[in-house]
C-alpha positions in Angstrom: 116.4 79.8 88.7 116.6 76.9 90.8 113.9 75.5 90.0 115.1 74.9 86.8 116.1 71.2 85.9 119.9 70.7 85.9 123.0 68.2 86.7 122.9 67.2 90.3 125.6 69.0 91.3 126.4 71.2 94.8 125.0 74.2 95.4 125.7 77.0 97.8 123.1 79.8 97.8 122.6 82.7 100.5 119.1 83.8 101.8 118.6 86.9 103.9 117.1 85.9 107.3 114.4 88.4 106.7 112.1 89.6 103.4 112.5 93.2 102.3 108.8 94.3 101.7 105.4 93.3 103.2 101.9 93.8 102.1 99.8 96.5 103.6 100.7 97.5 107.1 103.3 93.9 107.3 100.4 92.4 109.8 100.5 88.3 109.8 96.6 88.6 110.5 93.5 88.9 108.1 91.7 91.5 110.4 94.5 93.3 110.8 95.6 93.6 107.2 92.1 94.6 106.5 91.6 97.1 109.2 94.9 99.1 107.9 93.5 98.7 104.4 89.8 100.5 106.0 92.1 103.0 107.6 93.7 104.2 104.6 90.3 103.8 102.4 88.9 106.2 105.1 91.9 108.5 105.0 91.8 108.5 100.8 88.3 109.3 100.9 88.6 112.4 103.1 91.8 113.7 101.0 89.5 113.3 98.1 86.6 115.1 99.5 88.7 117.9 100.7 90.8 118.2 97.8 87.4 118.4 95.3 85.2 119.9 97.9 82.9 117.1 97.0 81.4 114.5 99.5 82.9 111.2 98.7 81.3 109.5 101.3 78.9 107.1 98.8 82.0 105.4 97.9 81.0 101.7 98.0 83.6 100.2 100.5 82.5 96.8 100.5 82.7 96.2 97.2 83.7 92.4 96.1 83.7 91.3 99.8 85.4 88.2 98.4 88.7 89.6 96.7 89.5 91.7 99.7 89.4 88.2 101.8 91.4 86.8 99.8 93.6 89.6 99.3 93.7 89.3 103.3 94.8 85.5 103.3 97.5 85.4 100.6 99.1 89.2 102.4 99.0 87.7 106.0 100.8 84.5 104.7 103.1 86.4 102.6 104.1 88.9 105.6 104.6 85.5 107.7 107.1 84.2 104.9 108.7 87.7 104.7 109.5 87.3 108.5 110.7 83.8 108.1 112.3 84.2 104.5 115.1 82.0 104.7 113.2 79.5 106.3 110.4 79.8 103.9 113.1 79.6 100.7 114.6 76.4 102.0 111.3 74.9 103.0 110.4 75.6 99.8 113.8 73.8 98.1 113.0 71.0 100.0 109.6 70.6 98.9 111.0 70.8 95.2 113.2 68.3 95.7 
């Protein structure tokens, strides 16, 4: 709603020192967002193989290489922001003008 163009007037806002949510396991780091995301690919797989008796072990997990690095980027910056949330919000204000 800021960002919205109005009278230049004073504003007072609060911002919580800290984000409430992350993505995946909250890790600032592309290899470690994308080793918990293995993890629980591995750990899906096996819940699905035992719960069918089937062997889901064919499952392609490398599929679109690509989207899961940049999945891995945006998260690990995200979680950084989500650490540093007011900081990031009033970077951000600043950067609006």
């Amino acid at each position: 709603m800021l960002a919205r163009v109005r009278e230049t007037v004073d504003r007072h806002i609060w911002v919580r020192e800290w984000g409430m949510s992350v993505v995946g396991n909250g890790s600032t780091s592309i290899g470690g967002l994308l080793r918990s995301q293995h993890v629980a690919t591995q750990a899906n797989i096996a819940l699905l193989s035992a719960a069918d008796n089937d062997d889901y072990s064919y499952v392609d997990q490398n599929f679109q290489p690509e989207s899961l690095q940049t999945w891995g980027k945006r998260g690990s910056v995200i979680n950084v922001e989500m650490r540093r949330y007011r900081e990031s919000v009033l970077a951000g204000l600043v950067e609006d003008g």
